[in-house]
DRENFI-996445 format. One record per residue (C-alpha): x, y, z; residue in three letters. Coordinates in steps of 0.25 Angstrom, whole numbers, padded with zeros to 4 digits, always signed. Example, Ala and Ser with C-alpha at 12.3 -4.5 7.8 and 13.67 -1.06 7.14 Angstrom:
REM residues 2
+0049-0018+0031ALA +0055-0004+0029SER 
This chain:
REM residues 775
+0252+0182+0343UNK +0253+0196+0347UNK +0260+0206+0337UNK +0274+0208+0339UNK +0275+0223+0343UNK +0278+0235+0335UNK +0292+0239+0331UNK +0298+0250+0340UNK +0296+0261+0328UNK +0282+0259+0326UNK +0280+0263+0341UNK +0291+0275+0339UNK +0281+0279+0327UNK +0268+0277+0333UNK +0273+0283+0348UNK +0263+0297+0351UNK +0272+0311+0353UNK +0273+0314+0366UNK +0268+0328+0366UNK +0256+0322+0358UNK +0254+0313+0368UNK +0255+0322+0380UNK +0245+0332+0372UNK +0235+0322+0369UNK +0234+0316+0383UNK +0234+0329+0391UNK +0221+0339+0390UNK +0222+0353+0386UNK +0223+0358+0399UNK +0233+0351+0404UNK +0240+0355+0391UNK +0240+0368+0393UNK +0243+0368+0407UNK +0256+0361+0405UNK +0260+0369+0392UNK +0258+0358+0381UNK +0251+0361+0369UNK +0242+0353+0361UNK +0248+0346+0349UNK +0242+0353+0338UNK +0244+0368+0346UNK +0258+0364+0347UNK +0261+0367+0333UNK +0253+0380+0332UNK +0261+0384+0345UNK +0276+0381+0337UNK +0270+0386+0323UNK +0267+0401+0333UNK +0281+0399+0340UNK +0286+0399+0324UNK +0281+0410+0321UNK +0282+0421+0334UNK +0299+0417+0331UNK +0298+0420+0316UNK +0289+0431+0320UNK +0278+0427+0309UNK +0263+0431+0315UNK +0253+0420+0321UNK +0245+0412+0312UNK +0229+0411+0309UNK +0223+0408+0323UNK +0234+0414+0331UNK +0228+0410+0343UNK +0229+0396+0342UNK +0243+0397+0336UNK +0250+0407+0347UNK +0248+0397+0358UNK +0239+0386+0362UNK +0242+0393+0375UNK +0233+0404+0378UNK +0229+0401+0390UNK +0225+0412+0401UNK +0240+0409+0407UNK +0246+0419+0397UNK +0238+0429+0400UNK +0239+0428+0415UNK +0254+0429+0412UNK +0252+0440+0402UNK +0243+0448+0412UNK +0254+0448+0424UNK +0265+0452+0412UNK +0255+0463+0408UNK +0256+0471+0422UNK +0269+0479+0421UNK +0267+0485+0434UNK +0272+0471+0439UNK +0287+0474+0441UNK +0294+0464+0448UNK +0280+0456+0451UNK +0279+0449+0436UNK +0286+0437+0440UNK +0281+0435+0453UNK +0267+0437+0445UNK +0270+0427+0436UNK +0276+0417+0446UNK +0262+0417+0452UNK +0254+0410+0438UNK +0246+0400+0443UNK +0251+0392+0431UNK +0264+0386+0425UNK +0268+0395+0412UNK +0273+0387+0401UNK +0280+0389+0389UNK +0267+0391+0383UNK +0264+0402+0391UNK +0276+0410+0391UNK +0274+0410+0375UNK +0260+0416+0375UNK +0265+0426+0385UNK +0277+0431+0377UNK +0267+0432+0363UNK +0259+0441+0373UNK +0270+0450+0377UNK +0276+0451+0365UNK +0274+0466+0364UNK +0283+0469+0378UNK +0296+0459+0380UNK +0300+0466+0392UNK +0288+0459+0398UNK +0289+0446+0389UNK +0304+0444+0395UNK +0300+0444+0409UNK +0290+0434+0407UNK +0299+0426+0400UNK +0308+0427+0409UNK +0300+0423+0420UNK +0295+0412+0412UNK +0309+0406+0410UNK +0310+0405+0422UNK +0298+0396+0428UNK +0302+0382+0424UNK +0290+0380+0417UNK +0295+0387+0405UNK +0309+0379+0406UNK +0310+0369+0395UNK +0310+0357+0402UNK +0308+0350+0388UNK +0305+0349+0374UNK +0291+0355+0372UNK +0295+0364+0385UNK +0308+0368+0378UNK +0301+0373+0364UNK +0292+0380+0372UNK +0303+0388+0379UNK +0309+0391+0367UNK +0296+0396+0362UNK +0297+0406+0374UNK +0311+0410+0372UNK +0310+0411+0357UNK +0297+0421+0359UNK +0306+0430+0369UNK +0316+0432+0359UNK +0307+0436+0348UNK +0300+0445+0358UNK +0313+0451+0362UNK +0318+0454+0347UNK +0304+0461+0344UNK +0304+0469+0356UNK +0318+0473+0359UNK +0315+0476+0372UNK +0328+0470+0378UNK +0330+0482+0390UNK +0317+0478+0394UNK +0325+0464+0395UNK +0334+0464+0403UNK +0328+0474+0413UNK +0320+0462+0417UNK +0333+0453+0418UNK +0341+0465+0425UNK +0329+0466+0436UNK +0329+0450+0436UNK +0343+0451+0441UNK +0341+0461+0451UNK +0331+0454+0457UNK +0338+0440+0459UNK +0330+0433+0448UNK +0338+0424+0439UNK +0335+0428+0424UNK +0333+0415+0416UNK +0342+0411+0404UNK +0332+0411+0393UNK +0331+0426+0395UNK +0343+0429+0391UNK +0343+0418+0379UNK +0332+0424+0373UNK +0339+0439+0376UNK +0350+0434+0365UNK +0342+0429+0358UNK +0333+0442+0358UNK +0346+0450+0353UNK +0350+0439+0343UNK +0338+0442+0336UNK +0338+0456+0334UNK +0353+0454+0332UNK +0357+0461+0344UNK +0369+0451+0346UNK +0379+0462+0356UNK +0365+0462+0365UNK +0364+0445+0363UNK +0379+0444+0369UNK +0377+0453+0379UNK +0367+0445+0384UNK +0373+0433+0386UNK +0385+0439+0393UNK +0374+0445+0404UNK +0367+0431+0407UNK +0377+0428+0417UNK +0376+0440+0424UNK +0363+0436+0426UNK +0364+0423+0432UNK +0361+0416+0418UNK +0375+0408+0417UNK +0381+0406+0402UNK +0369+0398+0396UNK +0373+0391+0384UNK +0359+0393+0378UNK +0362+0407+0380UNK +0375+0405+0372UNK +0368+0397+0361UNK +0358+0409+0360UNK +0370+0420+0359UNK +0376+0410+0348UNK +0365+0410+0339UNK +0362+0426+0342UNK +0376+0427+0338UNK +0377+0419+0325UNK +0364+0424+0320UNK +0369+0438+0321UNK +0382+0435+0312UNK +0391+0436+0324UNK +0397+0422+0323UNK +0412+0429+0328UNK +0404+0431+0341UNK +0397+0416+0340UNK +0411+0411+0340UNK +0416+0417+0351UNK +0405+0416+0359UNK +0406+0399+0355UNK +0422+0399+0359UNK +0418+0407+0373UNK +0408+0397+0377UNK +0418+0385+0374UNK +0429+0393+0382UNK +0420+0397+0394UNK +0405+0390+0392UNK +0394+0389+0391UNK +0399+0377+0384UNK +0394+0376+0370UNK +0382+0363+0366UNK +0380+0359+0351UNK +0371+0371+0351UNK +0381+0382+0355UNK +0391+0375+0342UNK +0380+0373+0331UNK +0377+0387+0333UNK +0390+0390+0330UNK +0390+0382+0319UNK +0380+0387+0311UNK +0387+0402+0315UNK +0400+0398+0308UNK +0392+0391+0298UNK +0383+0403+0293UNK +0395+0413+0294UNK +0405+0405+0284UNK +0414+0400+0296UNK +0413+0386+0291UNK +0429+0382+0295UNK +0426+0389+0310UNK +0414+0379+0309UNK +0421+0367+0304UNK +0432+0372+0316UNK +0420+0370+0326UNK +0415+0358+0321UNK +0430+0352+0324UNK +0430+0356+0338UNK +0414+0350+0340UNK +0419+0338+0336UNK +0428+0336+0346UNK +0421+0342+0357UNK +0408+0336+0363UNK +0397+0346+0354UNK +0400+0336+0343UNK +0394+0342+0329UNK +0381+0333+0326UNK +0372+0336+0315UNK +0367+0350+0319UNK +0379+0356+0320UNK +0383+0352+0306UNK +0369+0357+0300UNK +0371+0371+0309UNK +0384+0373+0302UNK +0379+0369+0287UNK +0366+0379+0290UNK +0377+0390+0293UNK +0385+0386+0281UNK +0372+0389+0272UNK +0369+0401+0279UNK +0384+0404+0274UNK +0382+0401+0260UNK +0395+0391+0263UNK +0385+0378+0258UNK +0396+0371+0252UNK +0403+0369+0264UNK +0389+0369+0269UNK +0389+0355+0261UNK +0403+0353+0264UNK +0400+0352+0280UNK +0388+0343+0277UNK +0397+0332+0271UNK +0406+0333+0283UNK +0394+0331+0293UNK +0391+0319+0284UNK +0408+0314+0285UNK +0406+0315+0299UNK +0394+0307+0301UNK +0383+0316+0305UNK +0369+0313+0295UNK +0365+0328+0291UNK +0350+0327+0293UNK +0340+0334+0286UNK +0342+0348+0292UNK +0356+0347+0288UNK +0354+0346+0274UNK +0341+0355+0273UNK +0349+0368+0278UNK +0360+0363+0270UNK +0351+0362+0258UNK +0344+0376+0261UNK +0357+0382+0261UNK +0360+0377+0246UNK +0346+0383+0242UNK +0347+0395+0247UNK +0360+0396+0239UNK +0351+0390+0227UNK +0358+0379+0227UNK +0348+0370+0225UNK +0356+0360+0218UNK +0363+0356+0228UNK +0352+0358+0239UNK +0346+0347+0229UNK +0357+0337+0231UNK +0359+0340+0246UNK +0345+0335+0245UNK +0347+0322+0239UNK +0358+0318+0250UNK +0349+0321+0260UNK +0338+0310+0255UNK +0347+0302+0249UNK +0353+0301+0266UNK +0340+0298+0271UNK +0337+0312+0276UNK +0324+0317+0274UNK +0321+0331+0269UNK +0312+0340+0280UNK +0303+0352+0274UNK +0314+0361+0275UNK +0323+0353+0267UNK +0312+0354+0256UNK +0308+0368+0258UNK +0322+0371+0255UNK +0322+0363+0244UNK +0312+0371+0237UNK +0313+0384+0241UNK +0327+0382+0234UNK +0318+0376+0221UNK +0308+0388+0221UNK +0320+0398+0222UNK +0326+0393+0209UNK +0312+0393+0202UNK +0310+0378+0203UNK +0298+0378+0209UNK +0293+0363+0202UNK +0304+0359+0208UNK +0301+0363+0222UNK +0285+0356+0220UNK +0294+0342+0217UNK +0301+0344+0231UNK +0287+0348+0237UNK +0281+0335+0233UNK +0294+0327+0237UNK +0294+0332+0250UNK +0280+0330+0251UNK +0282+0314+0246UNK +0293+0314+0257UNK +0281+0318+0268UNK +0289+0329+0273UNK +0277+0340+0277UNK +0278+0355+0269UNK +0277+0367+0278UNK +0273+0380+0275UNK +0288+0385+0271UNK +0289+0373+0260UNK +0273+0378+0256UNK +0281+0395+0256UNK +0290+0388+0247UNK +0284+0385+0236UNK +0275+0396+0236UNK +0285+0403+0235UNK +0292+0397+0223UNK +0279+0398+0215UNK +0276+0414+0218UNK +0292+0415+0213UNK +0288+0408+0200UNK +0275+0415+0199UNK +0267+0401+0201UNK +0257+0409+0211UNK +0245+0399+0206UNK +0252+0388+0212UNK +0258+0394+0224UNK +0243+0400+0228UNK +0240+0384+0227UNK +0251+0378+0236UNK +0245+0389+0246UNK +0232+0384+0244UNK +0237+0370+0245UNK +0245+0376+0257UNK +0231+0379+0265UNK +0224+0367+0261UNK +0235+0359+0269UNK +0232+0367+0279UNK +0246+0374+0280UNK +0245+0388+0286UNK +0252+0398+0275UNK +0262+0407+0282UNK +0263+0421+0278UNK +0275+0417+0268UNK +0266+0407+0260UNK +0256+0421+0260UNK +0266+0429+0256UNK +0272+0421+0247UNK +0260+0421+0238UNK +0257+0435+0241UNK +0270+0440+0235UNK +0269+0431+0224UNK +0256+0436+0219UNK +0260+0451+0220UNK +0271+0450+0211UNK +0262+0445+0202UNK +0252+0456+0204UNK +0240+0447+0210UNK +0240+0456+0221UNK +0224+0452+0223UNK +0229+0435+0225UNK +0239+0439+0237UNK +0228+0449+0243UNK +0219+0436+0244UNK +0231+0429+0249UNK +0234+0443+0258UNK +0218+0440+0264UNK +0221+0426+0267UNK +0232+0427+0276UNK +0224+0436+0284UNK +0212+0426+0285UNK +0221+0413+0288UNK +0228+0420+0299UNK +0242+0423+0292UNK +0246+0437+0294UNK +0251+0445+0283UNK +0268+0450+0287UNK +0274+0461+0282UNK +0279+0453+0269UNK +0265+0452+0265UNK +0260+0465+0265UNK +0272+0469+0258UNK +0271+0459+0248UNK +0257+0466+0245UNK +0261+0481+0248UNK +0270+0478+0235UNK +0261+0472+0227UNK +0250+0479+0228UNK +0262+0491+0223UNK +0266+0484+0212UNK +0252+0484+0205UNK +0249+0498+0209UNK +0239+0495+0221UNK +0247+0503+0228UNK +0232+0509+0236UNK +0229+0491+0241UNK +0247+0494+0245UNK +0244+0504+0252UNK +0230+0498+0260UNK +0240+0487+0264UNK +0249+0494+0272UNK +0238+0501+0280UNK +0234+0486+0282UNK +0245+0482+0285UNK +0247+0490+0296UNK +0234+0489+0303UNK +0236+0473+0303UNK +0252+0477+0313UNK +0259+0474+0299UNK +0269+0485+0300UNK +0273+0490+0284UNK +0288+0490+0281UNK +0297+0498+0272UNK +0296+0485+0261UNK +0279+0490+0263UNK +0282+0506+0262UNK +0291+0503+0251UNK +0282+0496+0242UNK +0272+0506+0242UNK +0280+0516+0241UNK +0284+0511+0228UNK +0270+0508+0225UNK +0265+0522+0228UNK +0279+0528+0219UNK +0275+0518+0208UNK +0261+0523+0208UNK +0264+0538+0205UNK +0259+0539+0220UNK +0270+0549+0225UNK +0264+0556+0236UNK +0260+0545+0243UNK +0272+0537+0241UNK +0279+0551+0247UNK +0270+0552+0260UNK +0273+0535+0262UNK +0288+0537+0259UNK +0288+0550+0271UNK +0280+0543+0279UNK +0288+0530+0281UNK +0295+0534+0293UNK +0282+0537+0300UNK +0278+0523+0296UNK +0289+0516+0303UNK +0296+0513+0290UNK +0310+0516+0287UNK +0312+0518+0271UNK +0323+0510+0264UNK +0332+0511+0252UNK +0319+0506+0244UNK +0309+0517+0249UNK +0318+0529+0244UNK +0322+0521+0231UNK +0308+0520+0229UNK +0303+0534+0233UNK +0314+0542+0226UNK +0311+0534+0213UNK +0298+0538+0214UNK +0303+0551+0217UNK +0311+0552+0204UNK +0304+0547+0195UNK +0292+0557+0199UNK +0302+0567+0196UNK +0304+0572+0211UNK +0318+0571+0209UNK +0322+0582+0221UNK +0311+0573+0230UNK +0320+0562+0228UNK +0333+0567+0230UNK +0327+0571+0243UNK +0322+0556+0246UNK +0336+0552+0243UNK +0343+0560+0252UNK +0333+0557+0265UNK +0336+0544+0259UNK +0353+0545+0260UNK +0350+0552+0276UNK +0342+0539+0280UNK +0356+0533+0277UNK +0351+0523+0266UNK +0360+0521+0255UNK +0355+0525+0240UNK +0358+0512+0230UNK +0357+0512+0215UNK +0343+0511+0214UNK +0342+0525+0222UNK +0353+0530+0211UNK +0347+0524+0198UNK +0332+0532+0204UNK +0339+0544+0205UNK +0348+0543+0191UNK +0333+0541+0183UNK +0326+0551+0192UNK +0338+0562+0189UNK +0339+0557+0175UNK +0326+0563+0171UNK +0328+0576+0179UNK +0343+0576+0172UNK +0347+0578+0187UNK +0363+0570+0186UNK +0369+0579+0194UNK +0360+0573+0205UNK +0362+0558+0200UNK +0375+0561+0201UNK +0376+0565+0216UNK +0367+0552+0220UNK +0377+0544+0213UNK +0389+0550+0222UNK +0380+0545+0233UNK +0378+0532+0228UNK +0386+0521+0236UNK +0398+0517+0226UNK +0392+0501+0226UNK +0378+0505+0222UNK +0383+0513+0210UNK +0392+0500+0203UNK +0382+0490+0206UNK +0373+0496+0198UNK +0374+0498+0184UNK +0361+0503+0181UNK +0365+0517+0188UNK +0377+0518+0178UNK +0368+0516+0166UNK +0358+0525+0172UNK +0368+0535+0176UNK +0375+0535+0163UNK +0361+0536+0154UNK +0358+0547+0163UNK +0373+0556+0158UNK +0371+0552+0144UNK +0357+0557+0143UNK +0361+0570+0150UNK +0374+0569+0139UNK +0385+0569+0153UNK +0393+0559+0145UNK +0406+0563+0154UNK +0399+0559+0166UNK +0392+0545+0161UNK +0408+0542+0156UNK +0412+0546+0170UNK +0404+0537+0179UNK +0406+0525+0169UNK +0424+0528+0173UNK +0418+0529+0186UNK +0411+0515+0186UNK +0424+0509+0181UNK +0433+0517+0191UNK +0423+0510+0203UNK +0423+0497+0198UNK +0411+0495+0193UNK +0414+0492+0178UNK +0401+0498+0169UNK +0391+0488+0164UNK +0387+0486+0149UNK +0375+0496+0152UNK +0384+0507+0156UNK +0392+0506+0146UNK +0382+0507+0136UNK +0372+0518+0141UNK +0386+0527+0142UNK +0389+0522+0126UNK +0375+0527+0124UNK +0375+0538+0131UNK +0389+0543+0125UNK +0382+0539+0110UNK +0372+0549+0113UNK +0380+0560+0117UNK +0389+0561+0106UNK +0402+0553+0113UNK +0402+0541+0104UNK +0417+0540+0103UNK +0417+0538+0118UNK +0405+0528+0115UNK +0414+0520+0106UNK +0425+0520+0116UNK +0416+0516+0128UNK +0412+0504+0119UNK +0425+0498+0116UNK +0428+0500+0131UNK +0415+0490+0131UNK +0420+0481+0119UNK +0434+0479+0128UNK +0425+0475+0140UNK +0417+0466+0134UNK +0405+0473+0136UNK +0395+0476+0124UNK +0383+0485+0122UNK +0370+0484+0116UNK +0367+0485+0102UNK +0361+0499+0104UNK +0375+0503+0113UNK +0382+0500+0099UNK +0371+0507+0091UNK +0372+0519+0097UNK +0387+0521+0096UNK +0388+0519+0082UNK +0378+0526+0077UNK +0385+0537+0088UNK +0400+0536+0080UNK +0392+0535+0066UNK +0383+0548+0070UNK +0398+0556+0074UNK +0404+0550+0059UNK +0413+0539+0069UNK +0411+0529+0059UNK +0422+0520+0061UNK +0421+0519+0076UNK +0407+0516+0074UNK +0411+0506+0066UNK +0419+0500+0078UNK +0409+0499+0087UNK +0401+0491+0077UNK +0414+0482+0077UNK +0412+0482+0093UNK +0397+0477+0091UNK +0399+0467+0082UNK +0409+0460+0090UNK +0399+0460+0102UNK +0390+0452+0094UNK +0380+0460+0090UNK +0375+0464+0079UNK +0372+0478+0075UNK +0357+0481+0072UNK +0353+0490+0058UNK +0353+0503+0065UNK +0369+0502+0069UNK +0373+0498+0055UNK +0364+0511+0049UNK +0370+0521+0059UNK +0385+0515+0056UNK +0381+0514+0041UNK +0376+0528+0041UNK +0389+0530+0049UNK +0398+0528+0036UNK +0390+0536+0028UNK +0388+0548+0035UNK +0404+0547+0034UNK +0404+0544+0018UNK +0410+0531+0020UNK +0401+0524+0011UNK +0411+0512+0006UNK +0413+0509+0022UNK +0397+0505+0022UNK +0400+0496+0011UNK +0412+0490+0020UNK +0403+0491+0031UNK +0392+0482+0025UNK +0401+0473+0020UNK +0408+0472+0034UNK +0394+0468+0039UNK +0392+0456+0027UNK +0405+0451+0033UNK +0400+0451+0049UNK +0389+0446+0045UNK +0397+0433+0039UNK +0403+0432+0052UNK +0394+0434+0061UNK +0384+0423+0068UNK +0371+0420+0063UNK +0362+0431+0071UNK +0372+0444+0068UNK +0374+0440+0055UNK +0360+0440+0054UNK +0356+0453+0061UNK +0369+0460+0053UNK +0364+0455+0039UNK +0353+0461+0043UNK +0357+0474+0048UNK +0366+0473+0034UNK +0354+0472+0025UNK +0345+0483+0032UNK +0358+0492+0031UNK +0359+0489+0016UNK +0345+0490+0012UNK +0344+0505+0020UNK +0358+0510+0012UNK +0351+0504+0000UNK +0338+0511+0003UNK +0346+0523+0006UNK +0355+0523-0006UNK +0341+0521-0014UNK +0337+0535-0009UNK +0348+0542-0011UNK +0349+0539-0026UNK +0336+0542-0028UNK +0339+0556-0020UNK +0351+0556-0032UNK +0342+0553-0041UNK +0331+0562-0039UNK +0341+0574-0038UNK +0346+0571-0051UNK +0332+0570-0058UNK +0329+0583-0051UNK +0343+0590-0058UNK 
């Protein structure tokens, strides 16, 4: 008998995709010629289309992975666009190919007009329009996309949007309809350089010409607008389209939603969630995820969690994307607890983590430290069959450079390349960084070397990484060849570059050149920041070119950056040295009040730097005036004014500072309380002395040798010997009292006091004794 035929499944299993199908039974030319690519250059062809959006550069064998496309068809087109002498004649010239031109083509075309959008646009426009660049399915509505997305990024690096709408302006003279997508990828073009005024502007001029209101066109301005922080404007362009159309789609409303979500909005969102429900964009699975993926963006995760359970009331099943950008959101807040039983759910209701669910995972594990733990999720996602990429590879490197594991990390990229996974320029700059903080600057030059010979080019992050490594072991000569290289290879050096070996050149005790880089900045391209004067006039002051620096800062205050306490702490050292207040002081009136109370290092500095120069009155004043500001002095203050008063023969106002202290709870060091009492002993204020060794022992500590001596030498310099009788025996009874480790350091304090006044009284009898013999 014949076998009884296989179940339905096994022939869904088994059944060839379609595209493969179609790839292996047509020949290469006949692929080409209808604008299919072969199976294994379609990937390359989305891996390059990854990149142009995210502006990353090609990878190794660039040729292969720009397009499986080129064909002499781009180049005819190319060669037409190239004659700018053409005018009017372009699109007749183009409608003349004797070839169809496919998405593919328009792609290749636009990578080689990148440099002039004026040109590109008109050719997309063209292209638009012929109905082979239509997206009359699936693989033909990527590919459009591909086309649309490329414009936009052309656009927002060029900025040449007069040129733009020159072209639609003469289309409009001449009759010709201008298509749709042009102004689509015109908004979208604005959105991304956050130009939102022009975005809106645009969509109101489509129906002058001739476009009609395009609810792709709305959905466009939508995202412009929500990206950009104008939800106000989102919402009312939202309640607009209800009142007079384009009518919104589930599109249009999970825009929205997500807008309310990531602005904190959460009741307007749970208001339009209401009204979905009973219209006919009924809320489905998407719309909840959009609104929990703004909810995290907010920081609002527990209602976050909260709207989650009410999907699950109303019978929608979150899938896996619902919970992995709800579980992102909870470890980027480093709450990984949670993240962890968000985790458990999810399995324990069938739904099957995807990479990014794991990648979250442990980037949220390596953050906190736990890198084991992040290797255990590694292996059980790789004993759940769910395929690593380069991100979840980035990861863990990354959690191993932070721990200083760079053995092992230089072994997951080795393990990387034998898989053959192509490293990205993170998993390179990863290992990079984490080899120059450690000062193996000769292990991420190899590294540097191989990213030139497997085809990954080096970004800016890269040679910055190296600029300031090779700075902070003094190579600032191997710094400084970089930059020249750097340049000559189209990397253009930015103020992070310029700043580092600026400080590489101050830190080297290279002045004169870091002087000609610093004035030679501006011809350079390179606008200095608040880091670049920092960094110069510290290097200006501690030189001892105080009047140099002065100068630096003022150029600095009429480039209209805004000095901060690091500024103020350069100057307060530099001045100190050159006993320059007066010129401290006039910084300090220029100080922005919120720099000054956030920082209590400039008080303590400030105050050390009157003490030292004996301006008691001044050091008292700006200590009222922190207290008059709000800004209630820290315990360091405090102490280096106490000092500082000790020291210039104000001990009385010392005391009363401390009791002050004592009232606020706050107590100094030991060598606080040292110095005053040897300060009341020293100006025969014994029994205030004695009440600030009250104040200490009730803080809990114990006082050392040297405080007992001075006090004891204290009494009798007065010639109160009975009181240092009383005193020792008021020491015998703390001592009683006290816990086991004062008692123990006062009992010891007590005998070495003892055995030095017993040592002492031995000397002066024998004085006594010797004078009487001599009589």
């Amino acid at each position: 008998a014949a076998p009884p035929p296989p179940p339905q499944e096994w022939h869904a299993l088994r059944r060839p995709h379609p595209l493969k199908f179609a790839s292996a039974s047509l020949s290469g030319a006949r692929l080409h010629e209808e604008g299919i690519a072969p199976v294994k250059e379609r990937a390359r062809s989305f891996e390059c289309y990854l990149r142009e959006v995210k502006g990353l550069p090609a990878p190794r064998d660039a040729r292969r992975y720009v397009s499986p496309h080129n064909s002499p068809h781009a180049t005819a087109i190319c060669r037409i666009l190239s004659e700018e002498s053409r005018g009017g004649r372009l699109e007749r010239d183009l409608g003349k190919l004797m070839f169809t031109v496919t998405p593919h083509h328009a792609l290749d075309v636009l990578k080689l007009q990148r440099s002039d959008a004026r040109v590109a646009f008109r050719f997309f426009v063209w292209a638009v329009q012929e109905e082979s660049c239509m997206p009359d399915n699936l693989h033909g509505y990527r590919n459009h996309k591909r086309v649309c997305d490329l414009m936009v990024q052309i656009l927002a690096q060029r900025k040449q949007f007069d040129d733009v709408w020159m072209i639609l302006e003469d289309m409009q003279k001449n009759g010709s309809t201008c298509p749709a997508d042009a102004f689509i990828v015109l908004i979208k073009s604005y959105g991304r350089l956050g130009m939102v005024k022009d975005a809106v502007e645009t969509l109101k001029k489509t129906v002058g010409f001739g476009c009609g209101q395009r609810l792709d066109a709305y959905n466009a301005l939508l995202k412009v607008l929500v990206e950009n922080s104008h939800i106000e404007e989102a919402q009312r362009t939202y309640r607009r389209m209800h009142a007079i159309g384009p009518k919104p789609n589930k599109i249009t409303s999970n825009i929205i939603m997500h807008g309310l979500g990531k602005f904190g909005k959460a009741a307007k969102a749970y208001t339009l969630l209401e009204e979905l429900n009973k219209g006919v964009c009924i809320p489905d699975v998407v719309t909840y995820t959009e609104l929990i993926k703004g909810l995290c963006q907010a920081g609002q995760l527990h209602e976050a969690r909260k709207l989650l359970g009410n999907m699950k009331s109303k019978g929608l099943k979150p899938d896996v994307v619902t919970y992995s950008v709800l579980m992102d959101g909870f470890c980027k807040n480093e709450m990984l607890q949670e993240s962890l039983e968000l985790f458990t759910e999810m399995t324990h209701r069938g739904c099957i983590p995807n990479v990014f669910t794991y990648n979250s995972l442990m980037y949220a594990f390596c953050k906190a430290g736990k890198i084991n733990d992040a290797y255990r999720l590694f292996q059980e996602m790789l004993d759940r069959l769910s395929v690593p990429n380069i991100v979840t590879y980035n990861i863990l490197i990354r959690g191993l450079c932070h721990v200083g594991r760079l053995d092992e990390a230089r072994g997951m990229y080795d393990e990387i390349v034998a898989q053959g996974y192509v490293p990205s320029v993170e998993t390179y700059n990863l290992l990079i960084d984490g080899y120059c903080k450690a000062c193996q600057l000769d292990k991420a030059l190899e590294l540097f070397h191989r990213m030139w010979g497997g085809g990954c080019h080096p970004d800016i992050y890269t040679y910055n990484t190296l600029v300031h490594g090779f700075c902070i072991v003094g190579r600032v000569e191997n710094a400084q060849k970089l930059v020249i290289k750097m340049r000559k290879k189209g990397c253009i050096p930015n103020v992070i570059t310029y700043n580092s070996l600026l400080d590489g050149l101050c830190k080297a005790n290279r002045l004169t050149e870091a002087r000609k880089l610093y004035e030679e900045l501006p011809k350079l391209g390179c606008n200095p920041d608040i880091l670049t004067f920092n960094t110069f006039i510290d290097a200006l002051s501690k030189s001892g070119n105080i009047d140099e620096a002065l100068l630096t800062y003022e150029h600095m205050l009429s480039k209209g950056f805004t000095p901060t306490v690091v500024t103020l702490n350069i100057f307060i050292h530099g001045f100190c040295k050159s006993c320059r207040l007066d010129e401290v002081l006039r910084i300090v009136d220029q100080m922005p009040e919120m720099c000054l109370l956030s920082d209590a290092v400039t008080y303590t500095l400030l105050i050390d730097a009157f003490c030292e120069t004996e301006k008691i009155d001044q050091a008292c004043t700006l200590v009222e005036n922190m207290a008059r500001k709000g800004f209630c002095p820290v315990i360091e203050v405090y102490s280096q004014l106490i000092c500082g008063l000790c020291k210039a023969g104000h001990s009385q106002k010392a005391s009363i500072l401390l009791s002050d202290m004592h009232k606020n709870g706050w107590a100094p060091e030991i060598p606080v309380f040292g110095s005053l009492v040897k300060a009341l002993c020293d100006v025969g204020n014994v029994d205030e002395a004695f009440n600030v060794f009250g104040l200490m022992l009730e803080s809990g500590y114990a006082p050392d040798t040297g405080i007992l001596y001075a006090f004891v030498c204290g009494l009798r310099k007065a010639g109160r010997f009975e009181d240092t009788t009383r005193f020792l025996d008021f020491l015998t009874e703390k001592c009683a009292a006290a816990d086991v480790a004062v008692r123990r350091k006062l009992q010891a304090a007590q005998s070495h006091i003892k055995a030095i006044l017993k040592r002492e009284c031995k000397q002066v009898n024998a004085g006594e004794n010797a004078i009487v013999a001599k009589k």
